[in-house]
N, C-alpha and C positions, 0 to 999 in steps of 0.2 A: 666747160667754160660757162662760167651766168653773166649776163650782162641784164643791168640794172641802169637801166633810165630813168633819171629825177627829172623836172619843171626844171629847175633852174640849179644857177654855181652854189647857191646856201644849202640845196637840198643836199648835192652833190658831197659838199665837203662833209654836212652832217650826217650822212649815211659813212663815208669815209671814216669819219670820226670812229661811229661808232663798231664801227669792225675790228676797227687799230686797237680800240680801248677792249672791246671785248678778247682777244689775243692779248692784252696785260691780264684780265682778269682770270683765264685760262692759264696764263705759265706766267707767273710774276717775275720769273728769271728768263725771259725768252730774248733773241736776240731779231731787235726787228731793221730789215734794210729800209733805210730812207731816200728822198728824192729831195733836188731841189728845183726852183723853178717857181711861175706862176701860179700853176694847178692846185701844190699841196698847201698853199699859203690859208687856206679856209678852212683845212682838216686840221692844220698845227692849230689855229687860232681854239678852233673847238676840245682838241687835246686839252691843251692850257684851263678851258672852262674848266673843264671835266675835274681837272689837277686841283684849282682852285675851289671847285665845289665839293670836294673830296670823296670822287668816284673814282677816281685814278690815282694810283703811286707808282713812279719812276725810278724808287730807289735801287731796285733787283734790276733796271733793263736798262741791255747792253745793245748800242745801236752802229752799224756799219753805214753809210752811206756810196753810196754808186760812183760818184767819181769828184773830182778838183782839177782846178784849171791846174796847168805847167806854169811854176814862174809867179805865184801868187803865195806869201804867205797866210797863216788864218787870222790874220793882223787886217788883212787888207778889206777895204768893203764890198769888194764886189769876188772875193772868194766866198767857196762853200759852206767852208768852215764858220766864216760870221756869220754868214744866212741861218745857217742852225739856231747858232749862239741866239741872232736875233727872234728868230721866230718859234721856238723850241726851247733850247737848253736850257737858256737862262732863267726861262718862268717856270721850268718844273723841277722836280727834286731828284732829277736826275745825277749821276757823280760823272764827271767831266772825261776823269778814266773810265768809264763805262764808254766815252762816245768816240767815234772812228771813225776818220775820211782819211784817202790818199793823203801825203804831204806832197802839196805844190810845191814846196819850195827844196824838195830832195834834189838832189847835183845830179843824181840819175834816174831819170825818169822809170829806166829798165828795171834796175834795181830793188827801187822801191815799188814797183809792179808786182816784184815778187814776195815784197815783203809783206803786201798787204794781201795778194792773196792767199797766203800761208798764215797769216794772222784770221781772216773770215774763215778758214777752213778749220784752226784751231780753236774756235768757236764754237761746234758742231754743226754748222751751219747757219742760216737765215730761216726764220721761224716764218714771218710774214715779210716780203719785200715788195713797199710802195714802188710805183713807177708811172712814170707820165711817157708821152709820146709826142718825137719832135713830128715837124710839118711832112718829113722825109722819109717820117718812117722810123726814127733810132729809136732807141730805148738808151739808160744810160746816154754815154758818148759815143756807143755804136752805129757809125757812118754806115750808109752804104755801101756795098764792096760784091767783094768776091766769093768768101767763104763767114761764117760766124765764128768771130772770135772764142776761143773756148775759155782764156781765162784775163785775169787782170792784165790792163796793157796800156799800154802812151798808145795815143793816137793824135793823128792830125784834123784838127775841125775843116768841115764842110765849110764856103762859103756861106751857105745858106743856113749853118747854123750858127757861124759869128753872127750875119745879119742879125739875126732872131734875137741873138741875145745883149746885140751893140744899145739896146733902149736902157740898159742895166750901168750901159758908162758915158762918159762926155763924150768920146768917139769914138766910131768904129773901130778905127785904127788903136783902140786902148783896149779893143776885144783880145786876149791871148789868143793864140792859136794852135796850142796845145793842149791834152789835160792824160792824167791818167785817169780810165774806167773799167768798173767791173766788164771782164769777159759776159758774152751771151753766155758761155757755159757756167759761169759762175753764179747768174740769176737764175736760170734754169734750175739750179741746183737746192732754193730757196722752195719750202715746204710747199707754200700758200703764197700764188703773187696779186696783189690788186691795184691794176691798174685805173690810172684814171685820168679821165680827158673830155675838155672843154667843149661846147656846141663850135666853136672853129676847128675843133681838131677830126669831125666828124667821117670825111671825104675820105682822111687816109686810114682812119680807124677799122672804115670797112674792108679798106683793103688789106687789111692787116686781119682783120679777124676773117674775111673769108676770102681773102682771093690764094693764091697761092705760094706756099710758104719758100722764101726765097731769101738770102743774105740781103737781097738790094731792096725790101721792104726789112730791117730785121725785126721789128716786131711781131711779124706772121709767124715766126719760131715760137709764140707764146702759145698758138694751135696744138703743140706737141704737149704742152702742160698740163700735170694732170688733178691743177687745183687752182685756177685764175675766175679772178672777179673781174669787171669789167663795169665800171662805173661811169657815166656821160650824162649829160645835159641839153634837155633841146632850146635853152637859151641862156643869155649867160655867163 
């Protein structure tokens, strides 16, 4: 595991950046997992430069992301799927069938669990998979629990990660409280993962990189990996 400390969020995302884009320039057809969230919003922006400055092409890469609320079409604004669209897709030359999240709006949540992880696996896998870390520890939608999820699944959100993420709608009460997300074993399984996380996400970051690897932290399972970056900021 390396863990790479920048100054600050700009450094952060622009070392981000350039790892992501370096893994285009390496397999032009590679299949990268994405995240969404606060975090990677500085990395997509400098993506997009890179696209725009024509150091990067999208056309060959096929992209999975980690999970979508339950009950949200990719219509809606405060789904994954428009976060992409907005901060990613639509400004690179990316092909639309190239990109891939859960469908929140599948009738079965179980179902379409299966479908998509049977779709990432008939991908050859995940070549590089971004990831951030909630306050609690998850990675994906992976609550805290009992055992680590091994593969794609519905889960029920934590309180404390609808709070997290209620700043995103008019009220809390408009937070879903479902979503489907890649299993822990299914990021696991992803060649090269790089992590990355804010000067506020510090406290549990450590706990997750060295305290002891446990479901109820499940980030600490990233310990087991045996090709993680680990990118942070001490302000920011």
């Amino acid at each position: 595991m390396r863990v790479m400390e920048t100054k600050n969020y700009q450094e952060l995302s622009a070392l981000a950046a350039d790892l992501i884009g370096a893994q285009l320039l390496l397999k032009p057809r590679c299949v990268l997992g994405l995240a969404t969230g606060s975090t990677p919003i500085g990395a997509y922006q400098r993506l997009v430069e890179g696209y725009r400055a024509g150091r990067l092409d999208f056309s060959q890469v096929r992209t999975v992301n980690l999970d979508e609320y339950c009950g949200l079409s990719g219509e809606h604004p405060q789904s994954y799927r428009y976060f992409m669209e907005q901060h990613l897709f639509s400004q690179v030359n990316i092909l639309r069938e190239n990109t891939h999240l859960p469908n929140g709006a599948a009738p079965d949540p179980e179902e379409e669990s299966r479908r998509y992880e049977a779709l990432v696996e008939s991908m050859g896998g995940v070549d590089l998979q971004l990831l951030g870390i909630g306050r609690n520890g998850h990675i994906g939608f992976n609550e805290p629990g009992d055992s680590f999820p091994p593969v794609v699944h519905p889960v029920e959100l934590t309180e404390s990660t609808i709070l997290a993420n209620s700043r995103l709608f008019d009220r809390v009460e408009d937070v879903p409280t479902k979503a489907v997300t890649m299993g822990i074993g299914t990021i696991l399984k992803a060649r090269k993962i790089l992590l990355l996380a804010g000067a506020d996400k510090r406290a549990i970051l450590e706990e997750a990189l060295t305290g002891k690897v446990t479901p109820w932290v499940p980030a600490s399972v990233l310990q087991l990996h045996g090709d993680v970056t680990v990118i942070t900021c001490r302000e920011g």
